[in-house]
DOMI-966365 format. One line per field, with one value per atom (N, C-alpha, C, O): residue number from 1; residue in three letters; atom name; x, y, z. Coordinates in steps of 0.2 Angstrom, whole numbers. Example, Ala and Ser with C-alpha at 12.3 -4.5 7.8 and 13.67 -1.06 7.14 Angstrom:
DOMI-966365
k 1 1 1 1 2 2 2 2;
r Ala Ala Ala Ala Ser Ser Ser Ser;
a N CA C O N CA C O;
xx 66 62 66 71 64 68 64 67;
yy -28 -22 -16 -17 -11 -5 0 6;
zz 39 39 39 42 35 36 39 40;
END
This chain:
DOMI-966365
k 1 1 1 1 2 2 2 2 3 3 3 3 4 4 4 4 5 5 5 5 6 6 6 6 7 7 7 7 8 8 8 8 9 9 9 9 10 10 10 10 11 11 11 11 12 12 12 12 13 13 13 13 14 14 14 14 15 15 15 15 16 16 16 16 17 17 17 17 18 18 18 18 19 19 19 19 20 20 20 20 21 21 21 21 22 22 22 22 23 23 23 23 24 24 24 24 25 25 25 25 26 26 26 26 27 27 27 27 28 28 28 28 29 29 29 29 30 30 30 30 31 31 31 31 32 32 32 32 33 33 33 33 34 34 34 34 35 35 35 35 36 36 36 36 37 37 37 37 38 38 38 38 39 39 39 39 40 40 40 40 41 41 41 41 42 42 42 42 43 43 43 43 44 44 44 44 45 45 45 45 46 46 46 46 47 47 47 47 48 48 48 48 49 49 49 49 50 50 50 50 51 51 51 51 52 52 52 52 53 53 53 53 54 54 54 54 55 55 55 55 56 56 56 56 57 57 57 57 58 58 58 58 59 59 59 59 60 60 60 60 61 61 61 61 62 62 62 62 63 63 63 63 64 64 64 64 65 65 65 65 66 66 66 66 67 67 67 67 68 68 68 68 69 69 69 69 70 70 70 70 71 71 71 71 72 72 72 72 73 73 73 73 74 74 74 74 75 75 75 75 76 76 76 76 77 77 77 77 78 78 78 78 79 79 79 79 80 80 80 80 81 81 81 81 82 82 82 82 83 83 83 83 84 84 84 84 85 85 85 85 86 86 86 86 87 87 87 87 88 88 88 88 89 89 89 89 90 90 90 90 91 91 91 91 92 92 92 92 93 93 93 93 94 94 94 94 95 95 95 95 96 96 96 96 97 97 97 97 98 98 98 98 99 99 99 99 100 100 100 100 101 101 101 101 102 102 102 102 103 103 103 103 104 104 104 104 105 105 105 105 106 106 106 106 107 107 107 107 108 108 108 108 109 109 109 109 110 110 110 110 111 111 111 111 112 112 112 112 113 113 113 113 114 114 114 114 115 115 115 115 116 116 116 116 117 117 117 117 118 118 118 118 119 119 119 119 120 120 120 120 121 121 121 121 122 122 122 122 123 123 123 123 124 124 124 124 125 125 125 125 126 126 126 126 127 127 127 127 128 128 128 128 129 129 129 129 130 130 130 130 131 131 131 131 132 132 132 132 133 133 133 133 134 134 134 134 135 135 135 135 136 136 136 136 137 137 137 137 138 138 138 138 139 139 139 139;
r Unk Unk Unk Unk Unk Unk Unk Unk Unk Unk Unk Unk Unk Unk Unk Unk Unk Unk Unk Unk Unk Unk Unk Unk Unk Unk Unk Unk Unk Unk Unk Unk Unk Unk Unk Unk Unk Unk Unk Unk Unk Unk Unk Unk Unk Unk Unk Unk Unk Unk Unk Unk Unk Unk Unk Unk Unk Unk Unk Unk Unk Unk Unk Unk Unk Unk Unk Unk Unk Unk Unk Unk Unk Unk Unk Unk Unk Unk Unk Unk Unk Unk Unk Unk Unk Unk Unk Unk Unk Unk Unk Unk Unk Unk Unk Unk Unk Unk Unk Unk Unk Unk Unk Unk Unk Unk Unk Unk Unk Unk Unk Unk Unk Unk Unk Unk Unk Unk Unk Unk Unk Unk Unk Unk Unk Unk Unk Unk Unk Unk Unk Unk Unk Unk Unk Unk Unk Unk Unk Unk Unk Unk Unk Unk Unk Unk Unk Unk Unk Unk Unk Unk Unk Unk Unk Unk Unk Unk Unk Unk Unk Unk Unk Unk Unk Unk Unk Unk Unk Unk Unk Unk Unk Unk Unk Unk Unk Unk Unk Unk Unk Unk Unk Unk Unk Unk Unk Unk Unk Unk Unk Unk Unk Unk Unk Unk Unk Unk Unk Unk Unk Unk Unk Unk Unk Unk Unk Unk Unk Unk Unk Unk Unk Unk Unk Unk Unk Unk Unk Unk Unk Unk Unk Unk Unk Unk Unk Unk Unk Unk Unk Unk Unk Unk Unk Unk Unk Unk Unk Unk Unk Unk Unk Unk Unk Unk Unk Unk Unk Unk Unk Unk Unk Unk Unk Unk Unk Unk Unk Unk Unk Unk Unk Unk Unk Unk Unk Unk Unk Unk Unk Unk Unk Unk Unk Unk Unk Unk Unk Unk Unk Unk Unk Unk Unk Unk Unk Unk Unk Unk Unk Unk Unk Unk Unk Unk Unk Unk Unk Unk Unk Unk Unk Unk Unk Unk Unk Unk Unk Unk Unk Unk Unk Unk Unk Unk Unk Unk Unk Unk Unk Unk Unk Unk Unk Unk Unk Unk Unk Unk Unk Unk Unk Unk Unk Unk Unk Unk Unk Unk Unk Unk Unk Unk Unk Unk Unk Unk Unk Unk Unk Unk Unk Unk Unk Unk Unk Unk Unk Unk Unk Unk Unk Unk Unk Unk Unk Unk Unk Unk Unk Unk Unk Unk Unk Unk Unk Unk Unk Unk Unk Unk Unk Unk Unk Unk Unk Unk Unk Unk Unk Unk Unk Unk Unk Unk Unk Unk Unk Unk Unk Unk Unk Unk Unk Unk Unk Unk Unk Unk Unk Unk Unk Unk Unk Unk Unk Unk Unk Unk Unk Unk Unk Unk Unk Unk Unk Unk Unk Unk Unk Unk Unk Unk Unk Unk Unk Unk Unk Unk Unk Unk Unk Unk Unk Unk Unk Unk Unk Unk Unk Unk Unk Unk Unk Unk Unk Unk Unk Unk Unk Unk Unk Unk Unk Unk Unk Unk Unk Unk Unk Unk Unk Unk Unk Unk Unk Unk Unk Unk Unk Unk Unk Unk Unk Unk Unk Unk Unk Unk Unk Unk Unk Unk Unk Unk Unk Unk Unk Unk Unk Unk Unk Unk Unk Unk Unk Unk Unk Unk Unk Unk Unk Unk Unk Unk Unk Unk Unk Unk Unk Unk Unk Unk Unk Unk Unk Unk Unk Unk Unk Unk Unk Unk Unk Unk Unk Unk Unk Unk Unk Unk Unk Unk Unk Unk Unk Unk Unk Unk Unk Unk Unk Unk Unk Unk;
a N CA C O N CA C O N CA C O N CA C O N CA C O N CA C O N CA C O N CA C O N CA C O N CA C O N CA C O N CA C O N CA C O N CA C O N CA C O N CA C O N CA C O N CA C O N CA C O N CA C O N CA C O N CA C O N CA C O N CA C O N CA C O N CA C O N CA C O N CA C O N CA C O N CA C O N CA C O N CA C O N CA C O N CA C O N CA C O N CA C O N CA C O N CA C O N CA C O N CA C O N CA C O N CA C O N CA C O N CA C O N CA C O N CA C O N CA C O N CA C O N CA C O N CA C O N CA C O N CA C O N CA C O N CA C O N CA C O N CA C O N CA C O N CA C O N CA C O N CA C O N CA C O N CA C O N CA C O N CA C O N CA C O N CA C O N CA C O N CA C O N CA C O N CA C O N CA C O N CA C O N CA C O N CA C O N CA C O N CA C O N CA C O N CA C O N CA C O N CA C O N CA C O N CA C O N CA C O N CA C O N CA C O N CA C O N CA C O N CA C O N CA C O N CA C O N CA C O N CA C O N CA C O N CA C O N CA C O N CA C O N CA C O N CA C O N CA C O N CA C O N CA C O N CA C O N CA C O N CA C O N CA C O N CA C O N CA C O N CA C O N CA C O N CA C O N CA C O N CA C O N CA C O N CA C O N CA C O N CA C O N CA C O N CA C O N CA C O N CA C O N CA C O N CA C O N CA C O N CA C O N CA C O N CA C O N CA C O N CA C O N CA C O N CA C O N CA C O N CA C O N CA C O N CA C O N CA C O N CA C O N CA C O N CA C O N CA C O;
xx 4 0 4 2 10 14 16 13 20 22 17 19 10 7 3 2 3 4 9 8 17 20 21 24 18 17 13 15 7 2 6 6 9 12 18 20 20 25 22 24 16 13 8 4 8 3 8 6 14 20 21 20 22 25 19 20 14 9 7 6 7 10 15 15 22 27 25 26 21 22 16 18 10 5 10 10 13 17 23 25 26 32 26 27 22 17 13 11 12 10 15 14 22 29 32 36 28 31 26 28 19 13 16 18 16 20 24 23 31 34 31 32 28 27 22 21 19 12 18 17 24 27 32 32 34 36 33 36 25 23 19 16 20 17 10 7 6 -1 -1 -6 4 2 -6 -6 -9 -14 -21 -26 -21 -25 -29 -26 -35 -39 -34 -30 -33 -31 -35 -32 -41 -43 -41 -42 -36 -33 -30 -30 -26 -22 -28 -26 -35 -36 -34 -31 -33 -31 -22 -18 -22 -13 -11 -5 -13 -9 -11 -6 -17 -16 -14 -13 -14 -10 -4 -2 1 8 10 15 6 7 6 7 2 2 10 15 10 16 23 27 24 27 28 34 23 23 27 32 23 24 32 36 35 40 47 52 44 50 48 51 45 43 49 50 51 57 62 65 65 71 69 72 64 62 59 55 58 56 63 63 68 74 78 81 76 79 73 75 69 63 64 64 65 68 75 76 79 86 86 88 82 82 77 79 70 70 73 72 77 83 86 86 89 93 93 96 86 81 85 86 88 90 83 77 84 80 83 81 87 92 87 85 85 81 85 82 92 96 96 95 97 96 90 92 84 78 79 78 80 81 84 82 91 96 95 98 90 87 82 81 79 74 78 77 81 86 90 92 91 96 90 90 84 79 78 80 75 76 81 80 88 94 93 94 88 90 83 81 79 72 73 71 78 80 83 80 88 94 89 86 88 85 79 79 74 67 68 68 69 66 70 69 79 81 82 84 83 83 88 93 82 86 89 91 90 90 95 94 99 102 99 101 94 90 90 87 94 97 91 91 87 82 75 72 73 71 73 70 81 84 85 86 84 85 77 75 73 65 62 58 65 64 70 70 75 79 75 73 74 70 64 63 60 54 56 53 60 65 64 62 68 71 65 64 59 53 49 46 50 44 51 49 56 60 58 55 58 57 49 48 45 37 39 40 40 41 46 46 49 52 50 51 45 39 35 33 33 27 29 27 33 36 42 43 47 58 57 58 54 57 56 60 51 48 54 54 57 60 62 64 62 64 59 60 56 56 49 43 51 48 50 55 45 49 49 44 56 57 54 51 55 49 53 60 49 53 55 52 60 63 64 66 61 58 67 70 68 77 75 73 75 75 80 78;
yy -6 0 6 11 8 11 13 19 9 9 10 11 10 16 23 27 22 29 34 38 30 35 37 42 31 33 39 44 36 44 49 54 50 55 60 65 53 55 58 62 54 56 61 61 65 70 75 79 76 79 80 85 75 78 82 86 81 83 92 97 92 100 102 108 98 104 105 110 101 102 109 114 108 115 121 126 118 127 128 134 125 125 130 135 127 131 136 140 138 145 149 154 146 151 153 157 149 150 153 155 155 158 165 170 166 173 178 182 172 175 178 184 173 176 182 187 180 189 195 200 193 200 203 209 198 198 202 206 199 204 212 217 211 218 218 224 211 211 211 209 212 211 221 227 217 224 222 222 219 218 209 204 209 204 199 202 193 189 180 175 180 175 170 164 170 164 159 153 163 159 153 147 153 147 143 137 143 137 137 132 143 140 137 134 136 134 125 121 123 116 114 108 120 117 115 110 122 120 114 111 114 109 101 95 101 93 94 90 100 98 96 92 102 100 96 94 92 84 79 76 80 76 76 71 82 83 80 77 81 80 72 70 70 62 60 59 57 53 55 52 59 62 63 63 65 67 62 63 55 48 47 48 46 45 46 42 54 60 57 59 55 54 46 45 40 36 35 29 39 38 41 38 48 53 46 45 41 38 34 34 28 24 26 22 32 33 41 45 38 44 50 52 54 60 66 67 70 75 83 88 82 89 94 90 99 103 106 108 106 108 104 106 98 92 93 92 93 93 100 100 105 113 110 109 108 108 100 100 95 91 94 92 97 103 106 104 109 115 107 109 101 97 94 94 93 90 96 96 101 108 106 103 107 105 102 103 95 89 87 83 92 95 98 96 102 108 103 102 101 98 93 94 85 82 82 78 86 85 90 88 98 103 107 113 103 108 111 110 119 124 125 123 130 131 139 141 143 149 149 144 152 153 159 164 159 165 163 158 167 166 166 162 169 171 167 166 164 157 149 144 151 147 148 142 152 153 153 149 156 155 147 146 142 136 133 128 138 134 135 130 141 144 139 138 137 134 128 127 125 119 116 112 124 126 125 121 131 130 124 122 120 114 108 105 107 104 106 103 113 116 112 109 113 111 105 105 101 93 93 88 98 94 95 91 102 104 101 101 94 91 83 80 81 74 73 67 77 77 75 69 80 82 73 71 71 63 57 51 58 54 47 46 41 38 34 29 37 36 30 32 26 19 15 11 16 10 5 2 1 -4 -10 -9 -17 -20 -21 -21 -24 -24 -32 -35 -35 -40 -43 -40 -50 -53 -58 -61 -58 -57 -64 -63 -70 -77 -82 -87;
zz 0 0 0 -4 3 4 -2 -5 -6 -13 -18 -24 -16 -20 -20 -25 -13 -10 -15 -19 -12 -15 -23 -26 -27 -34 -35 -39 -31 -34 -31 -35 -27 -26 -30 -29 -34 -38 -45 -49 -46 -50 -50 -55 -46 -43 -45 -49 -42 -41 -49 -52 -52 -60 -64 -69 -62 -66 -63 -67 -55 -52 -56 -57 -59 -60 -66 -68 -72 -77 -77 -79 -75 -73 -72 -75 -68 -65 -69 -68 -73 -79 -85 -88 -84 -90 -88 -93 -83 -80 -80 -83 -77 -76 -84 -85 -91 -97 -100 -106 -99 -100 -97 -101 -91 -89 -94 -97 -91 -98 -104 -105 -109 -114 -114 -118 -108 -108 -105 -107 -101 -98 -106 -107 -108 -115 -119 -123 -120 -126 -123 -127 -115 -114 -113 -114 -112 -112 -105 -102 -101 -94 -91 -92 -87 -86 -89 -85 -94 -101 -99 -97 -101 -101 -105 -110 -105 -110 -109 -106 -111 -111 -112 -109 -119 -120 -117 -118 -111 -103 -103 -101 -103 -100 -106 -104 -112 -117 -118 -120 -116 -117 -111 -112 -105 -102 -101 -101 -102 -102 -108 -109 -113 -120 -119 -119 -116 -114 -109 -108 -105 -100 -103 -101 -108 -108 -116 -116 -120 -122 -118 -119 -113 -108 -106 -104 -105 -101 -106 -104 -112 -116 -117 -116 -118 -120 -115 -116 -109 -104 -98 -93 -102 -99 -95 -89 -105 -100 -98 -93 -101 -95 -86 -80 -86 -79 -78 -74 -80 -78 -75 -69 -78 -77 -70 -66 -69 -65 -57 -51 -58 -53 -53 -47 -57 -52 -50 -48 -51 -47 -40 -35 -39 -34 -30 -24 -34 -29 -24 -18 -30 -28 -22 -17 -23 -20 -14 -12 -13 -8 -8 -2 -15 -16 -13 -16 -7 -7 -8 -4 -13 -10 -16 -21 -15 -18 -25 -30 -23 -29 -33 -39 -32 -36 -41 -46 -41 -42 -47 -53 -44 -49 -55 -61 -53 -57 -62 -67 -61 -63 -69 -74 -67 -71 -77 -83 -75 -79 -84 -90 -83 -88 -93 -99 -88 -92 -99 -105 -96 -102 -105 -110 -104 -110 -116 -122 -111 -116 -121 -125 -117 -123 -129 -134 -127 -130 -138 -143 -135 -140 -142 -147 -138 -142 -146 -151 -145 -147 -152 -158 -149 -155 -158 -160 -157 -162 -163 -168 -161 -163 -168 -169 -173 -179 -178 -184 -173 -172 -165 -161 -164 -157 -155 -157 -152 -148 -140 -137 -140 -132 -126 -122 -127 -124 -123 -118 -129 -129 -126 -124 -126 -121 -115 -112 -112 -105 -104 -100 -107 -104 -104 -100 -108 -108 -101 -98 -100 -96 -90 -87 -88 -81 -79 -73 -84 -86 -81 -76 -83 -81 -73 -69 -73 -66 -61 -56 -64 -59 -58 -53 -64 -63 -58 -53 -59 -52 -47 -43 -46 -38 -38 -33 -42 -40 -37 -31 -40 -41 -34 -30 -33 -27 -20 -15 -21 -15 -14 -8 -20 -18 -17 -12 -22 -18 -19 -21 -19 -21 -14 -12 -10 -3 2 6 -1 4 -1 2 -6 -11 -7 -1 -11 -5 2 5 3 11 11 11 11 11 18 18 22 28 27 24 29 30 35 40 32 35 41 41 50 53 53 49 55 54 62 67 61 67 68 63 73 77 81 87 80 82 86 87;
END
């Protein structure tokens, strides 16, 4: 029971950072274009739009990054950021490519990165690991 406890909670956790990766990348582009003040209805369709590409996009490297930190009941919160920020690298490079060096596009997807590990480690980085032991009967 335990061991599924902590699944949904892993799975609860990736699905918060991916929401909040796409709120924090929705920001950006509204501070970016200056629609901040200004109604923008849109926000309800882009941000679950961004977040399921998001998801999509950073699966498995953050399958990866989330069962090692299991394994090896990593709770260090930098870990997690900076888990973020390698996953964004490895988005970046392997999926889409860039055909432009727009520096700015890259650090907004790195930041993106950065925020949804912090999420993920707010809601289950921090418990990684912690699976009691059974006790063992001493005969």
């Amino acid at each position: 029971m335990l061991y599924l406890v902590r699944f949904v909670l892993i799975v609860f956790g990736f699905i918060c950072a991916i929401f909040a990766a796409s709120v924090f990348l929705n920001m950006l582009l509204i501070g970016s274009a200056e629609w901040i003040g200004g109604e923008s209805p849109f926000l309800y369709l882009t941000i679950p739009a961004f977040a399921s590409a998001i998801g999509y996009s950073v699966f498995v490297p953050a399958a990866l990054i989330i069962i090692y930190a299991e394994l090896t009941a990593w709770r260090d919160w930098l870990f997690y950021t900076l888990g973020g920020a390698a996953t964004a690298v490895v988005v970046i490079v392997w999926k889409w490519r860039p055909q432009t060096e727009d520096i700015s596009a890259f650090a907004a997807i790195l930041a993106t990165g950065v925020v949804g590990g912090f999420v993920y480690w707010m809601i289950s980085g921090r418990t990684a690991g912690i699976i009691p032991a059974r006790p063992t009967s001493s005969s």
